[in-house]
C-alpha atoms as an extended CHARMM CRD file, in Angstrom:
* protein
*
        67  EXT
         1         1  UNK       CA             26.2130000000      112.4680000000       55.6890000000  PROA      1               0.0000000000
         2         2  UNK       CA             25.5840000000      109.3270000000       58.3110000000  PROA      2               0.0000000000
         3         3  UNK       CA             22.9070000000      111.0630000000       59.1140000000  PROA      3               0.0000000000
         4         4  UNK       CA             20.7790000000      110.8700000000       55.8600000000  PROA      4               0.0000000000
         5         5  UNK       CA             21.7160000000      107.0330000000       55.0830000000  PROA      5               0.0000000000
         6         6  UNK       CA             19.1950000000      104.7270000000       57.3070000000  PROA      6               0.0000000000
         7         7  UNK       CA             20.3780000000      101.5240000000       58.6420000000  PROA      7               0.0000000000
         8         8  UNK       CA             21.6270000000       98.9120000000       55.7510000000  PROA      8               0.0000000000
         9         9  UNK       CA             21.4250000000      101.4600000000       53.0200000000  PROA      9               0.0000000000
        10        10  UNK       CA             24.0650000000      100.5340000000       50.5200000000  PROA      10              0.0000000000
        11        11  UNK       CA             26.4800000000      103.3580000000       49.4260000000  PROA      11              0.0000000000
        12        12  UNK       CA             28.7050000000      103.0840000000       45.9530000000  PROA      12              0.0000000000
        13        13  UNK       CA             31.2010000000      105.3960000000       45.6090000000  PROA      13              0.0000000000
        14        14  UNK       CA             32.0770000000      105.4330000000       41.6420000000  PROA      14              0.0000000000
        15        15  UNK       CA             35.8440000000      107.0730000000       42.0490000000  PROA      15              0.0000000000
        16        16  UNK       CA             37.1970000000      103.9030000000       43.9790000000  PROA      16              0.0000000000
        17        17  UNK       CA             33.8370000000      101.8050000000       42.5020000000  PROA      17              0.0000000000
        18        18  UNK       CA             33.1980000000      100.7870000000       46.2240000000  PROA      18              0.0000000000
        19        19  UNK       CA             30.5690000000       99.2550000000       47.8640000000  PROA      19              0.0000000000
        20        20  UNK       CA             29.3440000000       99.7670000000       51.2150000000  PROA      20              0.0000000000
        21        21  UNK       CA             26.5250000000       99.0440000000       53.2530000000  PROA      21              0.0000000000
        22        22  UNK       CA             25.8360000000      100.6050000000       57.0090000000  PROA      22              0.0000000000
        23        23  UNK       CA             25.5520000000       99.1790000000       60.1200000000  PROA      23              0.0000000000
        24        24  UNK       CA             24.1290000000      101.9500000000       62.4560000000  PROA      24              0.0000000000
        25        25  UNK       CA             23.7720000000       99.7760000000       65.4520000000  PROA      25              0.0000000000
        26        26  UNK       CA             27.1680000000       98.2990000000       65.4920000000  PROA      26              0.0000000000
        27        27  UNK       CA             28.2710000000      101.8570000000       64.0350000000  PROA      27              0.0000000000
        28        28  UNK       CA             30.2760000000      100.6740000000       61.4390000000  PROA      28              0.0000000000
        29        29  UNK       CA             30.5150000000      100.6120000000       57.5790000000  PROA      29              0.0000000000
        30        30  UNK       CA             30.8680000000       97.0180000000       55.5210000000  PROA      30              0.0000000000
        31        31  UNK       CA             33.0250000000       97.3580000000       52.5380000000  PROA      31              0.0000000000
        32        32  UNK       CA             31.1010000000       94.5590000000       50.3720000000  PROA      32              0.0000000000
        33        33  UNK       CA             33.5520000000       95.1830000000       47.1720000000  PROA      33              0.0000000000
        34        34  UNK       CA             36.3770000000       97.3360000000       46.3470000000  PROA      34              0.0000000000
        35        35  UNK       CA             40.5500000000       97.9760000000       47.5050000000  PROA      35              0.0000000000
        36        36  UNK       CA             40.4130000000       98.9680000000       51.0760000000  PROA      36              0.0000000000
        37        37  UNK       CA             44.1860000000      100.0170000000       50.1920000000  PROA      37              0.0000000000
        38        38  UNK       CA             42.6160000000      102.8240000000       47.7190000000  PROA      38              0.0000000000
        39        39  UNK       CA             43.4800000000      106.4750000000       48.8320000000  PROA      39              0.0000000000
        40        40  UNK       CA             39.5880000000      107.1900000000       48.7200000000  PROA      40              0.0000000000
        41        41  UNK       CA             38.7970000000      104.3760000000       51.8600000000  PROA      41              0.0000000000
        42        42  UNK       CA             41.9570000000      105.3020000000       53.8530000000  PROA      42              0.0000000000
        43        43  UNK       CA             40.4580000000      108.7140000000       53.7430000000  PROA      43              0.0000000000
        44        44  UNK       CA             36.8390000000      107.4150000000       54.2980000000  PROA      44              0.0000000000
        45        45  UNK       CA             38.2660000000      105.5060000000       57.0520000000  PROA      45              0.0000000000
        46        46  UNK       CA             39.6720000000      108.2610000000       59.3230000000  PROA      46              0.0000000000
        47        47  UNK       CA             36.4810000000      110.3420000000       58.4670000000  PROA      47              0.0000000000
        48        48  UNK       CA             34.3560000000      107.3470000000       60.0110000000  PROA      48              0.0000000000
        49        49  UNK       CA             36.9980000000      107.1280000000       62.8250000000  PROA      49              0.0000000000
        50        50  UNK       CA             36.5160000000      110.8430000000       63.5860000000  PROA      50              0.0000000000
        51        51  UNK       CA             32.3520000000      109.9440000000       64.2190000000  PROA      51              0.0000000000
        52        52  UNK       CA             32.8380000000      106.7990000000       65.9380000000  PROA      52              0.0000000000
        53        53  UNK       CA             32.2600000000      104.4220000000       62.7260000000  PROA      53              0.0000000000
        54        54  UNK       CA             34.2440000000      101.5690000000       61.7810000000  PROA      54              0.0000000000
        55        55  UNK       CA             35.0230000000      100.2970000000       58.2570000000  PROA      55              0.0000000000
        56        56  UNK       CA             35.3140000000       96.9620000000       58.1270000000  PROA      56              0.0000000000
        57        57  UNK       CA             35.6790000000       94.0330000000       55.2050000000  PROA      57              0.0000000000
        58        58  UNK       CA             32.8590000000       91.6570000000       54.7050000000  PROA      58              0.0000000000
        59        59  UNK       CA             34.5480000000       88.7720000000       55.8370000000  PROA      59              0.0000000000
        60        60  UNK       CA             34.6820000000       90.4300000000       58.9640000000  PROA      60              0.0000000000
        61        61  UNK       CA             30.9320000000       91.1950000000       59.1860000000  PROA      61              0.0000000000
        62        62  UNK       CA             28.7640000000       89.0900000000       61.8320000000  PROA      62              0.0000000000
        63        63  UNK       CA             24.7830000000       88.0860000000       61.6970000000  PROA      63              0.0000000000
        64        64  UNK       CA             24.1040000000       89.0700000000       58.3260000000  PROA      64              0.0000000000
        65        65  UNK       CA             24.0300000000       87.6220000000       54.5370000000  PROA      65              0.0000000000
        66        66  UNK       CA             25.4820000000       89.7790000000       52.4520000000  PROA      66              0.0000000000
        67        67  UNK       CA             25.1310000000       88.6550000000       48.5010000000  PROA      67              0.0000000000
């Protein structure tokens, strides 16, 4: 699935209504709204783990505007 989004692609997942957007070259995924608590990102999370992604919160995101 990484492999078909290109870098800063957004990604909403309607079951949590999450929004993401990738990072490839810091290899991690910003969660731009939504509960990082929800079951569906805990699970996300440890799927990203597994291929060397992080999930992180916007707040924590560096050198980029995010609206």
């Amino acid at each position: 699935m990484i492999g078909k989004l290109e870098d800063g692609m957004y990604w909403h997942i309607p079951r949590s209504n999450s929004l993401l957007r990738i990072d490839k070259k810091r290899q991690q995924f910003i969660l731009i709204s939504g509960d990082k608590a929800s079951t569906e990102l805990r699970s996300l999370e440890r799927e990203l783990k597994e291929h060397g992604y992080l999930l992180v919160n916007k707040e924590k995101e560096r050198g980029y505007f995010t609206v």
